[in-house]
N, C-alpha and C positions, 0 to 999 in steps of 0.2 A: 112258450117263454124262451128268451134268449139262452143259449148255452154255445158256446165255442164249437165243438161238435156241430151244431148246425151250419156254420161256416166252412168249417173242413169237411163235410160232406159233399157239399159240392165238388170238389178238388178233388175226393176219391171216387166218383164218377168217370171224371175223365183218366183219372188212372187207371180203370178196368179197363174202357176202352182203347190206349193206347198201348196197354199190359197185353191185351191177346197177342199179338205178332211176337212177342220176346218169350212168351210164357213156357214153352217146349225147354227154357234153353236156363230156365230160372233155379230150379228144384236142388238140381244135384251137379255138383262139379263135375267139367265133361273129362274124359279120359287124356291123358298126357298126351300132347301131339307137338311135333318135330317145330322150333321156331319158325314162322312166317317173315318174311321182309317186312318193316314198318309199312310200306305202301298197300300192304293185305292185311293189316291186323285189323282195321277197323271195315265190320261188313255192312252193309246196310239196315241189318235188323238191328244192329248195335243204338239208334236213335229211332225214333218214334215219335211225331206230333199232329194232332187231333186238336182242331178246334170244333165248337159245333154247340147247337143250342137245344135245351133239354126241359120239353113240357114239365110242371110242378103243378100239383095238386096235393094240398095240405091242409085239413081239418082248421087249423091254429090258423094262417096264414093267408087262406086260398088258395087263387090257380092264378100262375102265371109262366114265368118262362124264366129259367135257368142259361147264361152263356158260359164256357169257359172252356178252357183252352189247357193241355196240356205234353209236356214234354217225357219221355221216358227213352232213358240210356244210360249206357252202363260206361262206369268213368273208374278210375285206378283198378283196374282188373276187377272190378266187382262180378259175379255171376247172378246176382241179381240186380232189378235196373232201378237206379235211381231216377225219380220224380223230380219235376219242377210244373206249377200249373197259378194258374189266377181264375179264381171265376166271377159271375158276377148275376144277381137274382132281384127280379121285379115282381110282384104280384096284386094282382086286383083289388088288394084292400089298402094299396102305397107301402107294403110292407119294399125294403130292399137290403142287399148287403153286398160288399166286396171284399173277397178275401185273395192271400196268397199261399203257398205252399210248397214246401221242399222235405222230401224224406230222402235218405242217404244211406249206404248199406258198406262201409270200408273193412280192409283186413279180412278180407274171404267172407263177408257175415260177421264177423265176431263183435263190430260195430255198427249199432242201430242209429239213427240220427233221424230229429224229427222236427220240424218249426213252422209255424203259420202265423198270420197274424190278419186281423182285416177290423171293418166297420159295417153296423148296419141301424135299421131304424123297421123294430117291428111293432106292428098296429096288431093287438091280440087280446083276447078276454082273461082276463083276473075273474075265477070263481072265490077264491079265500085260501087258505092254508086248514088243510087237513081232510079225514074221507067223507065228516060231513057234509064241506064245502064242497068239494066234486058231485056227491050224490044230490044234494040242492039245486044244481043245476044254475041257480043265479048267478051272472056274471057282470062287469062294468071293465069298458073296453081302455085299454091302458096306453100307449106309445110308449115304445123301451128305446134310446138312441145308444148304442155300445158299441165301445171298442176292445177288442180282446187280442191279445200273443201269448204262443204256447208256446216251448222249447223242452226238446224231451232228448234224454241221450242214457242209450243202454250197452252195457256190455253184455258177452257170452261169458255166462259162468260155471253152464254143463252142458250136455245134450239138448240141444231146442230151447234151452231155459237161457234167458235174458235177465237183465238186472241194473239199474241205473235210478236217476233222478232228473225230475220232471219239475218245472217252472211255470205257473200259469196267471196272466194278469187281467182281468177284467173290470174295466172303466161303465159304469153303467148312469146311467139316468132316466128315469120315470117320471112319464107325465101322467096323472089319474083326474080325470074332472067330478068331485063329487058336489052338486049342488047340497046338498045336503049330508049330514054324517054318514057313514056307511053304514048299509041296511042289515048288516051284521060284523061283528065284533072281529070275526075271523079276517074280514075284509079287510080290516085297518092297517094300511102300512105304515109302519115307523116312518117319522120323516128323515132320521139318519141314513135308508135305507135308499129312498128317493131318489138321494146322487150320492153315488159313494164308488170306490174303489176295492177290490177283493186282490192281494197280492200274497199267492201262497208258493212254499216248493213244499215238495214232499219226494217217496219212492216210489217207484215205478217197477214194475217185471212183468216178465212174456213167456209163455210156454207158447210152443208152437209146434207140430208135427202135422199141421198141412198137407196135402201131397199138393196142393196149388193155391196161391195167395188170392187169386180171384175167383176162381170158380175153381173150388175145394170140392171132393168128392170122399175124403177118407180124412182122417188125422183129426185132431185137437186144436184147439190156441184157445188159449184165457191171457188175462190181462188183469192185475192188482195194480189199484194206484192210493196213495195216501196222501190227501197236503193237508199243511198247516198255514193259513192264511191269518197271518199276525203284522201286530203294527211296526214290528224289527223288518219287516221287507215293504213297509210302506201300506201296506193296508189299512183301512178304516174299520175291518172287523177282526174279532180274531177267535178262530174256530177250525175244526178241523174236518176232512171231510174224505170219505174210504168207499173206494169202487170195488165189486169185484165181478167178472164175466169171465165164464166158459161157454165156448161155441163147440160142437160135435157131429161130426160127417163119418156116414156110413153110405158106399155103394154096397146095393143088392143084385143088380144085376145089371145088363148094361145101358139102360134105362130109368132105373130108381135108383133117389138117393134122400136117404133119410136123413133130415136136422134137424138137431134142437139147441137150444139156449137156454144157458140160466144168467139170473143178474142179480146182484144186490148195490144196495147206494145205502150209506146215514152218512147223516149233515149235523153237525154241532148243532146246540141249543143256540150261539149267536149267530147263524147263518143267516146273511142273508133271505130276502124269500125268493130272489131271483138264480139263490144259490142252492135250494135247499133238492133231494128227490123229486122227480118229474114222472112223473107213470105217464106213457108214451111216448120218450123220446127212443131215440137210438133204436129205434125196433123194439122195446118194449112196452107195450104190445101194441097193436094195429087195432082201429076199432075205437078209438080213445083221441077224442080232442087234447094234444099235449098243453100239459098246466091246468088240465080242469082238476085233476088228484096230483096233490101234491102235500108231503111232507117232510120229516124228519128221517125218517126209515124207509123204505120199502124193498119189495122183491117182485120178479116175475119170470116164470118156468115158462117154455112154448117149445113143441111141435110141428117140423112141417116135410110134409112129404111131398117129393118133387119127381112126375112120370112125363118124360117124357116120348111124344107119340108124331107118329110121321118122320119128316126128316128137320124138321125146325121149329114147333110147336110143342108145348110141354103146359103142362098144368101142375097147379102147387095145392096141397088142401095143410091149412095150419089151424091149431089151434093152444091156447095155453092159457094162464089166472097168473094173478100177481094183488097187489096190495099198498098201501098207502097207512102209515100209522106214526105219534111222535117217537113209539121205538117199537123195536121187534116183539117185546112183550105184550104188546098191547092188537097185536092182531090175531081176532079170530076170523071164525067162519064169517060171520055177517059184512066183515071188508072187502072178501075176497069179490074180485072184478075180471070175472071169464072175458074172456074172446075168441073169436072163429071164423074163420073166411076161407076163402077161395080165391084165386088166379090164375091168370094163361101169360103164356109167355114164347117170345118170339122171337128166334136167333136174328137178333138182325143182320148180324156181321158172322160170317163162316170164318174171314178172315180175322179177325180181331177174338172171336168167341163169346160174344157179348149177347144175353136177351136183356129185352125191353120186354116190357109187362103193365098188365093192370090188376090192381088188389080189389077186393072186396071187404071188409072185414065190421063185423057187428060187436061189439062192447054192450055194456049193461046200459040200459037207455042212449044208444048211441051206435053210431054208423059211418062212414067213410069207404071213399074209395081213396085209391093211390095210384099213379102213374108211377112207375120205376122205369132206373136202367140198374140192371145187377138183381142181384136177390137181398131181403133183406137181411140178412149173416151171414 
């Protein structure tokens, strides 16, 4: 099912890829050195540009192929590189989208800056709303046409810890053909919901202690978001809706590196359903047609350890459970929906630091593969 995130994933693709060449140079402010003449200050790894086109395989979606293109350099003395990229995605069942992207890092770090915006038209299955509906398995194939822009702007407010507010608009419309009433009750979409508008702000913050933003091996980063999407900023619903993720890197030796994630999402009672919790999006979890479980609440814990063997070859083995319920209270044992797989993965670029890979990953009645670049957190 549509979510913004899936637009801007494309975009941070090519930012991995064009991040390796700068990434030595990103972490830690380099030691005071004697002024340069203008004509030496700007060196070549100072800019970075990758275009290049990126196989897609997606339970939801299909396979098709990903383009996009992006820039990375560091602009008012930044020591980390800002972004600029567009991409753009086709896939086998007419699904497509174009987005764009700019993130920004001023004042040494102390300012975050974030904004995307794009369109797309995805052809994907509506099981219904909630964990019966996912576990039933029936679905009726839906067209979503949306358009979304984000704008996110954080300050430093202590060590690694960030703090700001975040903007999000999303223009949606649904087509669903049912010849008949829907073969269940869950299925029924409001027609309010059909074509509507969701305009929320809310808070934003970042803990981050990384030791590298793309290919992290030590440190922390989590992320809280809160908006309120009310009819005061133009929206047609109004409800409120709270993220919260931490991701966890540990080197063991020079070869293994162990991660995991946690996540949680609740969506107001008027949420939209194109707005409500998604059990497998964002990497939670693998193994899961995204939008088959979906509701009000959920969560999911994961797992994965990464050995890498030879000189450019590396296997992942992950695995984790999570959940779908209208709130936290109402999930027991019988929600919960394991996952587990396997992957190999392959430096493509020495110079850049990038592997490309394929997943494997088995869910409860259910399966997928995944073509990646990067890791999945």
């Amino acid at each position: 099912m549509f979510h913004p995130v899936r637009c801007v994933s494309l975009l941070s693709l090519m930012s991995v890829m064009a991040a390796g060449q700068a990434s030595a140079q990103i972490y830690a402010p380099p030691a005071p050195q004697p002024a340069s003449p203008p004509s030496e200050r700007r060196r070549p790894h100072d800019f970075s540009f990758l275009a290049m086109p990126i196989p897609i395989s997606d339970p939801a979606i299909g396979n098709g192929l990903a383009l996009g293109a992006g820039a990375l350099y560091k602009a008012g003395g930044s020591q980390r590189p800002w972004t600029t990229g567009l991409a753009g995605l086709y896939t086998d069942n007419g699904s497509w989208s174009a987005a764009i992207f700019q993130k920004a890092y001023i004042g040494v770090d102390r300012f975050r800056l974030l904004g995307g915006a794009g369109v797309g038209e995805f052809n994907v299955d509506f099981f219904g709303v909630g964990p019966e509906a996912g576990s039933r398995g029936v679905a009726v194939p839906i067209t979503q046409d949306a358009g979304f822009a984000v704008v996110q702007g954080l300050m430093r407010v202590a060590p690694h810890t960030y703090v700001g507010l975040q903007y999000r608009l999303i223009d949606m419309s649904t087509t669903i053909d049912f010849a008949t009433p829907p073969p269940f009750a869950d299925m029924d979409i409001p027609t309010l919901e059909l074509d509507s508008r969701t305009s929320a702000l809310g808070i934003s913050g970042e803990y981050d202690t990384r030791d590298n933003e793309y290919q992290p091996a030590s440190g922390l980063y989590g992320t809280a978001l809160w908006l309120q999407s009310d009819q005061a900023f133009g929206s047609d619903h109004d409800y409120g809706r709270a993220e919260l993720k931490l991701n966890g890197y540990k080197r063991t030796d020079d070869r293994t590196i162990w991660a995991w994630r946690a996540s949680t999402c609740w969506a107001g009672d008027d949420a939209p359903f194109y707005d409500i919790c998604n059990f497998g999006s964002q990497s939670d979890l693998r193994g899961y047609v995204q939008g088959q479980y979906r509701d009000h609440s959920m969560f999911a814990i994961q797992t994965e350890y990464r050995r890498k063997f030879g000189s450019r070859f590396g296997l992942v083995l992950f695995a984790g459970v999570g959940a779908v319920a209208p709130d936290f209270g109402s999930i027991g044992s019988e929600e919960l929906l394991p996952a587990a797989g396997v992957g190999l993965r392959y430096e493509a670029s020495r110079k850049y630091g990038v592997n490309v890979g394929i997943d494997y990953a088995i869910g409860e009645d259910s399966s997928a593969f995944y073509f990646r670049v990067g890791e999945a957190f």
